[in-house]
C-alpha positions as CSV (number, residue, x, y, z in Angstrom):
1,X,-184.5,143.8,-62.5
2,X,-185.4,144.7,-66.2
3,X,-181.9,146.6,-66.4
4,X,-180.2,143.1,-65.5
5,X,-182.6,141.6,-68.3
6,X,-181.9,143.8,-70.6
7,X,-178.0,143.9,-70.5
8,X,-178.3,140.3,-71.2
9,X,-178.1,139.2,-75.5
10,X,-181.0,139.0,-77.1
11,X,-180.0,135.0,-77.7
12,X,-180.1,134.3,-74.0
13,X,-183.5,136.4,-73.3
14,X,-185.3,134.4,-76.1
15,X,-183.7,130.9,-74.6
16,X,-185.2,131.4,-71.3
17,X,-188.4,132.9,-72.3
18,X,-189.2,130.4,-74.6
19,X,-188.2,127.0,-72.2
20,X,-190.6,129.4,-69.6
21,X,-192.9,129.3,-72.7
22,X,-193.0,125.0,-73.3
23,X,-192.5,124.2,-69.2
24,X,-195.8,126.6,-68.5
25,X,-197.8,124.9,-71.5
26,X,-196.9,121.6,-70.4
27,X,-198.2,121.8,-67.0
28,X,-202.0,120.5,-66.8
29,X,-202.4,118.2,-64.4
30,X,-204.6,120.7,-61.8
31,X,-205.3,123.8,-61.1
32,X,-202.9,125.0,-59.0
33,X,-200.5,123.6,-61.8
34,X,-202.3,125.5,-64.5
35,X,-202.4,128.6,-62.4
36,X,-198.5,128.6,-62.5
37,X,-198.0,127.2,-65.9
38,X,-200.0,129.9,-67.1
39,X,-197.8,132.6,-65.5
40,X,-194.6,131.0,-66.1
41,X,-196.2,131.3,-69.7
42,X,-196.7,134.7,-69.2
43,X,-193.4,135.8,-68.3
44,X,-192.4,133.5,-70.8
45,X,-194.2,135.2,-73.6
46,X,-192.5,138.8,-71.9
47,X,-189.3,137.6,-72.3
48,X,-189.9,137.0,-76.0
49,X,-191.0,140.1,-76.9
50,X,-188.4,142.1,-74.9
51,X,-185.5,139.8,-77.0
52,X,-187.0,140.8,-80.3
53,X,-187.3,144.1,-79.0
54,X,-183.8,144.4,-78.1
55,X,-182.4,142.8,-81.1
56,X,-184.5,145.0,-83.4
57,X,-184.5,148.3,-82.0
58,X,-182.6,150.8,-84.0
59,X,-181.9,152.7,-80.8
60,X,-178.3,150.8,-79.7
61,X,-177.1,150.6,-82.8
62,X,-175.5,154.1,-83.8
């Protein structure tokens, strides 16, 4: 699974970690809701980091 992730552009990565980001934060309302807005934040945040990762990471670029 992080293979597929990381084939994928660094653009895309950051796109759906940060939506995972604002729809995980937005979720309040109990707390089952908070239980799985705060792993979908989580992941979210993941995501993020792995884009940035890949995009500057001297390692693919040769």
């Amino acid at each position: 699974m992080l293979n597929e992730i990381k084939a994928m552009s660094h653009k895309k990565i950051f796109a759906v970690g940060i939506t995972m980001v604002l729809i995980g934060c937005s979720m309040w309302f109990n707390l089952w809701t908070n239980i799985v807005g705060g792993i979908l934040s989580g992941i979210g945040f993941l995501l993020i980091i792995i884009a940035s990762n890949k995009k500057y990471s001297n390692v693919d670029k040769t």
